[in-house]
Legacy VTK file of the C-alpha trace (Angstrom):
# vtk DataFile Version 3.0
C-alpha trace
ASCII
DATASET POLYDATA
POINTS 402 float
4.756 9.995 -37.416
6.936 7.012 -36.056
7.958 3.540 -38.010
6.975 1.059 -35.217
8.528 -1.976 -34.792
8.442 -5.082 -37.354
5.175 -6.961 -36.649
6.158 -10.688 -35.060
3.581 -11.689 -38.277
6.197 -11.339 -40.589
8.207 -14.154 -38.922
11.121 -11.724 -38.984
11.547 -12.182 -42.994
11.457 -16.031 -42.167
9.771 -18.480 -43.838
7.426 -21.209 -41.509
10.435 -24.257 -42.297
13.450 -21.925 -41.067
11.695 -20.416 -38.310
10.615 -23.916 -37.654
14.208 -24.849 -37.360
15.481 -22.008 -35.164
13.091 -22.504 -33.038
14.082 -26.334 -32.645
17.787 -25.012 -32.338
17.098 -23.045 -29.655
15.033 -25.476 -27.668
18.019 -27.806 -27.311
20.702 -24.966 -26.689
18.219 -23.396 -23.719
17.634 -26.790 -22.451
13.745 -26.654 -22.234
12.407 -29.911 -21.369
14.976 -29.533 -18.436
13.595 -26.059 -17.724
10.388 -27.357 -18.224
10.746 -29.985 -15.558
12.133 -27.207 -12.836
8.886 -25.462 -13.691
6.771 -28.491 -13.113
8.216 -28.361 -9.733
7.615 -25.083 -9.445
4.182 -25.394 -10.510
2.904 -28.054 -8.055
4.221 -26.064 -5.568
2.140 -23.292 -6.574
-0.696 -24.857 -8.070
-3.055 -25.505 -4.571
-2.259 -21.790 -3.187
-3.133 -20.358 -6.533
-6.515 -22.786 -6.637
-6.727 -21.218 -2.841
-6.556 -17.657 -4.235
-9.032 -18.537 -7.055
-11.324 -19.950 -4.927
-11.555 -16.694 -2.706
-12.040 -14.687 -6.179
-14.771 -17.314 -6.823
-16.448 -16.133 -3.440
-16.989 -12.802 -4.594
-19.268 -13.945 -7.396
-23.170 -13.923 -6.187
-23.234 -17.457 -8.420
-24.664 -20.896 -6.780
-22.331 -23.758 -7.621
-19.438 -22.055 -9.513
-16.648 -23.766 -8.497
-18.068 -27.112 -9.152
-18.575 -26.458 -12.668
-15.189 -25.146 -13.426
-13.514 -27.834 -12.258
-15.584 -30.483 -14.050
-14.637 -28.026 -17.143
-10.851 -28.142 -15.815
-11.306 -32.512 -15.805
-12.217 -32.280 -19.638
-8.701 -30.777 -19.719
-6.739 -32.739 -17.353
-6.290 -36.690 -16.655
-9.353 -38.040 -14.295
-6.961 -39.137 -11.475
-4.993 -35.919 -11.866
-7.978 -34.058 -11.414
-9.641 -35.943 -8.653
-6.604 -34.909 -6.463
-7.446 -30.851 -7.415
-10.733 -31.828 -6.737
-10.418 -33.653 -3.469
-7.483 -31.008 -2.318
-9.296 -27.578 -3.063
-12.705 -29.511 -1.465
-10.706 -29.877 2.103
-8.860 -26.416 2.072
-12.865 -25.143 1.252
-13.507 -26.796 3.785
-10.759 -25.908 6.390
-11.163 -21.830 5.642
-14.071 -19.981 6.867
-14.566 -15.966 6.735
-11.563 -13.537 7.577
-9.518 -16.744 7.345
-9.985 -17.908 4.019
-9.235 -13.623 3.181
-5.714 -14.248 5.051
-5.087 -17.714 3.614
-6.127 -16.326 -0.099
-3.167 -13.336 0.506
-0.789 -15.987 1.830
-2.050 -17.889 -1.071
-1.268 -15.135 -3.711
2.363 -14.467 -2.326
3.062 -18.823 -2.447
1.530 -18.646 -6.320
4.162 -16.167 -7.065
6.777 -18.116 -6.674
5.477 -20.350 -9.711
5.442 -16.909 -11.685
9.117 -15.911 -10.654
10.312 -19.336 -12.027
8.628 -18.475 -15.090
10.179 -15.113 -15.082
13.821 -16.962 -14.782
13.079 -19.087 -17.319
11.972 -16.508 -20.330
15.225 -15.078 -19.065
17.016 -17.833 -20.812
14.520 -17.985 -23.930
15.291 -14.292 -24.760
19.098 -14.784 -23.989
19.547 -11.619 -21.715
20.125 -11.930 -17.835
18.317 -10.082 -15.073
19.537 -6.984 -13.649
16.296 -6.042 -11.457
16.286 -5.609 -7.865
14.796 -8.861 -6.110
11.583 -6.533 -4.354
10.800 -5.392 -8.100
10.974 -8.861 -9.194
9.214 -10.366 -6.413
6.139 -7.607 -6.532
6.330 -8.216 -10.627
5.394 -11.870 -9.951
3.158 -11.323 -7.521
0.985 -8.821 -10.243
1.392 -10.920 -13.304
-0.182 -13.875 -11.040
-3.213 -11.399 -10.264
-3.302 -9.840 -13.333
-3.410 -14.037 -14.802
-5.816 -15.392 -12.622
-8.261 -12.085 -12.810
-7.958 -13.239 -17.095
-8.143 -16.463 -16.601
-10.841 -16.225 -14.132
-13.227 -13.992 -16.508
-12.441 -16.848 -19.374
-13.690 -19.315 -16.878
-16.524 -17.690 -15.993
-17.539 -16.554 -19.941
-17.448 -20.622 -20.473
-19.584 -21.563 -17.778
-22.093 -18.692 -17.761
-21.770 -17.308 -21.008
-24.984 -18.449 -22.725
-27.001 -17.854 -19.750
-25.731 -14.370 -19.546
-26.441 -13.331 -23.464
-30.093 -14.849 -22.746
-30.273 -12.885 -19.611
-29.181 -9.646 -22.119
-31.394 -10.610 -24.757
-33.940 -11.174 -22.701
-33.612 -7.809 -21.016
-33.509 -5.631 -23.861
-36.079 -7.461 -26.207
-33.491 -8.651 -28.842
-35.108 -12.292 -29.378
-33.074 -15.347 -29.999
-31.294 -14.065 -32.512
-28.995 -11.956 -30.112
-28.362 -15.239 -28.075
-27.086 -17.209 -31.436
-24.851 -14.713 -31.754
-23.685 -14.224 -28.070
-22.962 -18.276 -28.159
-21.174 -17.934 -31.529
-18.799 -14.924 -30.343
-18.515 -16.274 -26.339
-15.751 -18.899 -27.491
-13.586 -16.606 -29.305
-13.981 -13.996 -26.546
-12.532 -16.670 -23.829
-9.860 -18.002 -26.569
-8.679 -14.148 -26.248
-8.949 -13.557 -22.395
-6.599 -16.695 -22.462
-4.025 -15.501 -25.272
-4.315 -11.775 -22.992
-3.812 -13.749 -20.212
-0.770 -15.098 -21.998
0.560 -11.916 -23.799
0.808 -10.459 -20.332
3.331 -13.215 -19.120
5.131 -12.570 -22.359
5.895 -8.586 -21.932
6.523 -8.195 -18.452
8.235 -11.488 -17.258
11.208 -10.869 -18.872
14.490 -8.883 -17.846
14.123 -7.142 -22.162
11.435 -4.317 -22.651
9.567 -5.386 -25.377
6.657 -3.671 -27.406
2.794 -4.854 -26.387
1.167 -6.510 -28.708
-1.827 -8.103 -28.120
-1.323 -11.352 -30.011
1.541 -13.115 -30.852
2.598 -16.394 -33.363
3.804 -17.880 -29.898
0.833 -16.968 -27.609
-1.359 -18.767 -30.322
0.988 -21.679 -30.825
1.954 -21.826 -26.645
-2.219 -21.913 -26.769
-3.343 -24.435 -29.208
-0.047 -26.639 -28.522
-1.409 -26.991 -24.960
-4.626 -27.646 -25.355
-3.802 -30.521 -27.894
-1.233 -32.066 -25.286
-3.268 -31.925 -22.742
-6.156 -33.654 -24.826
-3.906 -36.063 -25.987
-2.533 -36.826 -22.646
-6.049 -37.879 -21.430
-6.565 -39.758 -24.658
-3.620 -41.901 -23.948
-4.438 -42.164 -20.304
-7.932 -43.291 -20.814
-7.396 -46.002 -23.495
-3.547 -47.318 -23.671
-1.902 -46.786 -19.721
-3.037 -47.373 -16.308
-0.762 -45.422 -14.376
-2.120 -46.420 -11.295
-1.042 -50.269 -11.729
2.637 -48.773 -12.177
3.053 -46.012 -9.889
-0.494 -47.339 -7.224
-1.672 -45.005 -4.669
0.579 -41.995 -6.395
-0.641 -42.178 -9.778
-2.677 -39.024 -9.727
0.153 -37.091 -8.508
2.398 -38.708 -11.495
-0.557 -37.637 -14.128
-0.362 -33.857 -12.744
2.825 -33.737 -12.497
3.265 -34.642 -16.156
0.262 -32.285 -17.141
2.029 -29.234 -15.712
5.709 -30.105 -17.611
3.520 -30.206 -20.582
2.381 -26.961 -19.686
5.416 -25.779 -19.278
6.760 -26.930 -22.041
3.658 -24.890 -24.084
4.894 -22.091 -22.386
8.346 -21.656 -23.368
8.100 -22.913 -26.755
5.733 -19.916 -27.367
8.399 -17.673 -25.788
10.917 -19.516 -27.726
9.227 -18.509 -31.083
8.313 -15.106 -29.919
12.259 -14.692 -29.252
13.437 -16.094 -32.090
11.131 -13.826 -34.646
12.253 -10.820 -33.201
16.182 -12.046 -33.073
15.559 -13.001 -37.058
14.477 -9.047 -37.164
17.509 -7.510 -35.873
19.458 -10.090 -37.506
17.892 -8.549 -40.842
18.546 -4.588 -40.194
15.683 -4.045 -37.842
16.643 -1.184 -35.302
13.750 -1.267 -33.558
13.834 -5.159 -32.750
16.538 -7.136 -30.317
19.299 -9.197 -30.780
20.334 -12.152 -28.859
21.946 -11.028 -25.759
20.196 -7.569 -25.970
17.778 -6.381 -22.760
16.467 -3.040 -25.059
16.930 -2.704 -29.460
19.176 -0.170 -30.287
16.091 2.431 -31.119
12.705 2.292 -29.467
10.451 3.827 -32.350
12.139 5.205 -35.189
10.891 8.920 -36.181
9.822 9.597 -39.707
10.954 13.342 -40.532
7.894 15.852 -40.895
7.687 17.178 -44.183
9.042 20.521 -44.996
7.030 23.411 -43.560
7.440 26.708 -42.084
9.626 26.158 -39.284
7.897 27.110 -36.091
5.035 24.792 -37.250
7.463 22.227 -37.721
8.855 22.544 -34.148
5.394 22.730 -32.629
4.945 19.588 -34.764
8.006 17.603 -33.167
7.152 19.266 -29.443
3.633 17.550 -30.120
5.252 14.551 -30.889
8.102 14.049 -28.398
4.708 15.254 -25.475
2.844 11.566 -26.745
5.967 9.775 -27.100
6.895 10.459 -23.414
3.229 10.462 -22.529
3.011 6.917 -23.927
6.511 5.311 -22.713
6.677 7.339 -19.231
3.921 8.975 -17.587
-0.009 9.082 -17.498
-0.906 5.256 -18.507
-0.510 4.050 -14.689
-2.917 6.735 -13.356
-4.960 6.432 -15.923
-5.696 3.128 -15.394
-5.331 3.229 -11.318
-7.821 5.875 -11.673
-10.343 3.875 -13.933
-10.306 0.962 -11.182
-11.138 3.295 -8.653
-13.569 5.534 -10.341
-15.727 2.387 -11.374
-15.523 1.056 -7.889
-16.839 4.190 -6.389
-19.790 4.383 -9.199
-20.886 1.011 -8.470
-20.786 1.867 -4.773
-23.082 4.989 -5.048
-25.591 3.504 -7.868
-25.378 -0.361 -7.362
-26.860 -2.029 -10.152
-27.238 -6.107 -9.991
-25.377 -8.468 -8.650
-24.156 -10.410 -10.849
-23.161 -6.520 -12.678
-21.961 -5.201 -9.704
-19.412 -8.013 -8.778
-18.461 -7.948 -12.627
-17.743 -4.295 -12.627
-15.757 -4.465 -9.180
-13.389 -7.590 -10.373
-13.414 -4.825 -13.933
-12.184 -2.132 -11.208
-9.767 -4.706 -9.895
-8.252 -5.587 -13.471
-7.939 -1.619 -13.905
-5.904 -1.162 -10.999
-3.731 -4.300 -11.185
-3.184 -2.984 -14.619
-2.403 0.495 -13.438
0.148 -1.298 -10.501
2.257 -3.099 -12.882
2.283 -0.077 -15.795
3.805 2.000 -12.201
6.190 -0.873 -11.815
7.689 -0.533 -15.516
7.838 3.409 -15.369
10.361 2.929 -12.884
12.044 0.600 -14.309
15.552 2.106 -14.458
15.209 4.384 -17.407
19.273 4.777 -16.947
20.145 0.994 -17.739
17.990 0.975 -20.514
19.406 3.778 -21.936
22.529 2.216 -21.592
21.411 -0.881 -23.000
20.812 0.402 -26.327
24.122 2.174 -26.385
25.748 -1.186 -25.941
23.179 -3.145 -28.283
24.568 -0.100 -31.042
27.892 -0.781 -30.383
27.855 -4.473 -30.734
26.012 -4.419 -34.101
28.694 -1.594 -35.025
31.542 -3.781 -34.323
LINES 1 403
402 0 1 2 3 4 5 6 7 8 9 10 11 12 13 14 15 16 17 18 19 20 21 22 23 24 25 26 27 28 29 30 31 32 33 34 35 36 37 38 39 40 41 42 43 44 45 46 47 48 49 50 51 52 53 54 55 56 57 58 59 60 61 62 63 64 65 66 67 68 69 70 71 72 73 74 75 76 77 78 79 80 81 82 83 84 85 86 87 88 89 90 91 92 93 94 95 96 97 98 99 100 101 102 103 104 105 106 107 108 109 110 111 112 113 114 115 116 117 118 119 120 121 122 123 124 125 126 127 128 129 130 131 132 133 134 135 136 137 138 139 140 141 142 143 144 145 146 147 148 149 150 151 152 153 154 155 156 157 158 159 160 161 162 163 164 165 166 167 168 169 170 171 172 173 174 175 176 177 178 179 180 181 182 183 184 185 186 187 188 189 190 191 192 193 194 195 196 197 198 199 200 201 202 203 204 205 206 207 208 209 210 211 212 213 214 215 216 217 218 219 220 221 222 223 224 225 226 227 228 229 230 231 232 233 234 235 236 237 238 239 240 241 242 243 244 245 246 247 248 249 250 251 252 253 254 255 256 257 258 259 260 261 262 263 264 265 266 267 268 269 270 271 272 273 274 275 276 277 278 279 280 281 282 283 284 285 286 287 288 289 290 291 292 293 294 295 296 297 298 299 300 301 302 303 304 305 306 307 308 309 310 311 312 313 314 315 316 317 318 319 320 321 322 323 324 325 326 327 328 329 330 331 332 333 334 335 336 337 338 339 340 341 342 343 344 345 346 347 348 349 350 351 352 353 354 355 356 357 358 359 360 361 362 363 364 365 366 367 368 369 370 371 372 373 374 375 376 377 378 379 380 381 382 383 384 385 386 387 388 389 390 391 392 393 394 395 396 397 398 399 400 401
């Protein structure tokens, strides 16, 4: 057996008030309204070729109307003239692509939408305090599979809040289960997006930064980064709708103001989640925890801390460890990216050779598509200079000696 790592639910033996005022600490010392702002640049930048990209997921989806519907559920979120301009922008580059264009124009699309990811990569840089020693290709392919990997999460959210209820009366339907299957589809198909967005979100969190961190699927600052955004961004159209006009003060640019502002609020959801995520973890180490990083440190001292096996005869003891260390490196090193690589591509080919509908055909091909995304970025962190992260912990054991 192993001790595993201090869960981020135990605030790092902080209370909700000190955490509280790390976390504001840190948010002045990392400068992250500034960073925020940088990202909002970033961001706008990004924003149409990643609405591009979505759009040629979209296409894949035998579903009438789709893209209308998500972007009147994206105007609940955003302010009306901010979202007119989405609207009105993604309706002309619809417009503009056609066939084995729009295919080119959605990978040109993908590799522009990655540059909003690599800025958010820099910027969790700064929130965990350690600086990034990766080779520009591994960064640059890194963004560009987080921002698949995001908008294939985001993208099954999307579609579980437009089409949900149809779908669990289409399943009730189906298999005879009455209405009382659909009540409970409806009641479970809210907290099933909330998740796909806090996955969505969790991803971001353990691969953008330059620190190898342990999964987990939720965290205290993908659920705060979460509701924190959704209650600025409410708030925002609150204030826009009944106490500003910004298009008497800024005229014909006002909608380009509004987004702006949206995505630094965004941004500023984003890293405060990172900042509390950090600052848990840095309250860990600062408390004895081996297994957790301190500020300044890219790996903790010890990965997973081994409990001894109790005493035995000693060739079943050995087999015992030989077991152990075999999952260990099984786990950290080696089978997870084919398993997964193969998983996308073994679904894939069954849906080719027994095609089932079409709506549960083009679900289990973007499902193959996850898999193997999934699969490409596990391959980019098993190679991901096993050598300096050995030698991080060395110096993160030194440092905590001295």
């Amino acid at each position: 057996m192993a001790e595993q790592p201090p869960s981020p639910w135990n605030l790092g033996g902080l209370t909700v008030r000190e955490l509280a005022r790390r976390v504001w600490h840190e948010i002045g010392k990392d400068e992250v309204t500034d960073r925020a702002a940088a990202l909002a640049y970033y961001f706008l930048f990004a924003l149409f070729p990643s609405l591009l990209f979505l759009a040629s997921l979209l296409g894949m989806l035998p579903l009438h109307g789709l893209m209308e519907r998500l972007i009147a559920y994206a105007e609940q979120a955003m302010p009306g003239d901010a979202a007119s301009i989405v609207r009105r922008t993604l309706t002309e580059i619809e417009a503009g692509a056609r066939g084995g264009l729009l295919s080119f124009g959605a990978l040109a699309a993908l590799w522009a939408s990655s540059n909003g990811m690599a800025s958010v990569m820099t910027t969790l840089n700064v929130a965990y305090d350690v600086e990034d020693t990766r080779p520009w290709w591994k960064r640059r392919l890194l963004s560009i599979l987080l921002t698949l990997g995001f908008a294939l999460f985001i993208l099954g959210g999307l579609v579980l809040v437009v089409f949900g209820p149809r779908i669990g009366e289409a399943v009730a339907n189906r298999l005879g289960l009455g209405s009382l299957f659909t009540l409970a589809w409806n009641v479970v198909n809210l907290p099933v997006v909330i998740f796909f967005v806090l996955l969505g979100i969790a991803l971001v969190y353990y691969f953008a930064p330059a620190a190898k961190q342990h999964w987990r699927w939720v965290t205290p600052g993908s659920v705060v980064a979460v509701v924190l955004w959704l209650a600025m961004s409410y708030g925002l159209r609150l204030y826009v709708a009944h106490f500003t006009d910004y298009g008497a003060t800024y005229g014909s640019i006002g909608g380009v103001i509004l987004l702006m502002l949206w995505l630094y609020l965004t941004g500023i959801a984003l890293l405060f989640g990172a900042e509390i995520n950090a600052e848990i973890e840095h309250a860990a180490a600062e408390r004895g925890a081996v297994t957790a990083k301190a500020p300044g440190e890219s790996a903790a001292p010890v990965d997973v801390v081994a409990e001894p096996l109790p005493e035995m005869d000693d060739d079943i003891a050995v087999a015992g460890r030989t077991v152990e260390r075999w999952i260990e490196q099984a786990r950290v090193r080696g089978w997870a990216p084919l398993a997964l690589l193969g998983a996308g591509v073994t679904l894939g080919w069954l849906l080719r050779r027994h095609p089932a509908t079409a709506m549960a055909a083009t679900g289990g091909r973007l499902a193959g598509t996850a898999l193997q995304v999934a699969g490409a970025i596990a391959a980019v962190e098993r190679f991901r200079r096993p050598r300096t992260d050995e030698e991080a912990r060395e110096q993160a054991i030194q440092q905590r000696a001295a």
